[in-house]
N, C-alpha and C positions, 0 to 999 in steps of 0.2 A: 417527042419521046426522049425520057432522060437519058444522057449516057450507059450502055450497057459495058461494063466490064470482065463478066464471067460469062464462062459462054453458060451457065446454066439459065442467067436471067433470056440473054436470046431465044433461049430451046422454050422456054414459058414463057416468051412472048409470041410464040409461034399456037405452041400446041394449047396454052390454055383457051384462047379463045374459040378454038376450035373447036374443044369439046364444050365450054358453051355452047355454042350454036348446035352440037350434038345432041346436050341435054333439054334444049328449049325445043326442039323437033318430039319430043317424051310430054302425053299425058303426064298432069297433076299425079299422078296415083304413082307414075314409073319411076317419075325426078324424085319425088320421096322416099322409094324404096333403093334407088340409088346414092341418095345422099346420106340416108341411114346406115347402109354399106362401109360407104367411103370414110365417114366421119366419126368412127370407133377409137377406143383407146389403143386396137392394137396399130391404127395409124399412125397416131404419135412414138407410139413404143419403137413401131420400126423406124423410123426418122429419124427418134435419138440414138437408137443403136450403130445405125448406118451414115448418120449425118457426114461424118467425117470421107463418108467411100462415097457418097454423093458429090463432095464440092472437089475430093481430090480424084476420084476413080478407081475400081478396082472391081472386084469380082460384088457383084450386087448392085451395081451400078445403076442400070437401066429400070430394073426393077423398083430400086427407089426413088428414083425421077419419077416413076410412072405413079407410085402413092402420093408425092409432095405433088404430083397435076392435080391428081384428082380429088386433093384435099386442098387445093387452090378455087380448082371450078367448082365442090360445095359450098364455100365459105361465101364465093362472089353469088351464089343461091342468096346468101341472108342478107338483111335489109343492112346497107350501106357497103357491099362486097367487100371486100380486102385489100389490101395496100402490102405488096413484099416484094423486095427487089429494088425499090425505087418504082415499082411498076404496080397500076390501080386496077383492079379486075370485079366487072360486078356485072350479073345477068340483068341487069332492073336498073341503065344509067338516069332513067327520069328520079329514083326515089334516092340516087345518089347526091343528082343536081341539088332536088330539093333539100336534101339532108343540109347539104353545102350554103344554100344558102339559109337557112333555117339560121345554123351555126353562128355563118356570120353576122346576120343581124341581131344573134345574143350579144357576142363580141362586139359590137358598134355602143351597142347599148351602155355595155361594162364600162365603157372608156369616157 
């Protein structure tokens, strides 16, 4: 595990994988209708509003930790999950491996 230096990366290194294993316990039907939810523009919207009461604290806090999880554990839904933090999160690590190494035998090739 890479160094973690904020505790924000520790707290999503705790809680995202959890609610992975929350959302993978969800029918096809449910995990779609929650990631449709999760993964709107006013996600972003509130993120960059509050970005700053996220990494430093203050009133909104928790709240917005709670939309960057859960737009952390949609993303690890899509094929190759996410990378933030220094930290790789993905519901599906067999199609990460293969991604991975797909990649690099482009890169062998290149060279």
């Amino acid at each position: 595990m890479p160094e973690v230096r904020h505790p924000l990366a520790g707290m999503l290194a705790v809680v995202v994988p959890l609610e992975i294993d929350r959302m993978r316990a969800m029918n096809d039907e449910q995990r779609t209708q929650q990631i449709a939810e999760h993964a709107s523009r006013t996600v972003a919207q509130l993120l960059g509003e509050q970005g700053d009461v996220l990494l430093y604290g203050g009133r909104g806090c928790a709240e917005t930790f709670a939309v960057l999880a859960r737009g952390l554990v949609c993303l690890a839904w899509a094929p190759g999950g996410v990378t933030a933090f220094g930290m790789h999160f993905c519901a599906r690590h067999e199609e990460c491996e293969k991604a991975d190494a797909e990649l690099a035998a482009r890169e062998a090739s290149c060279v």
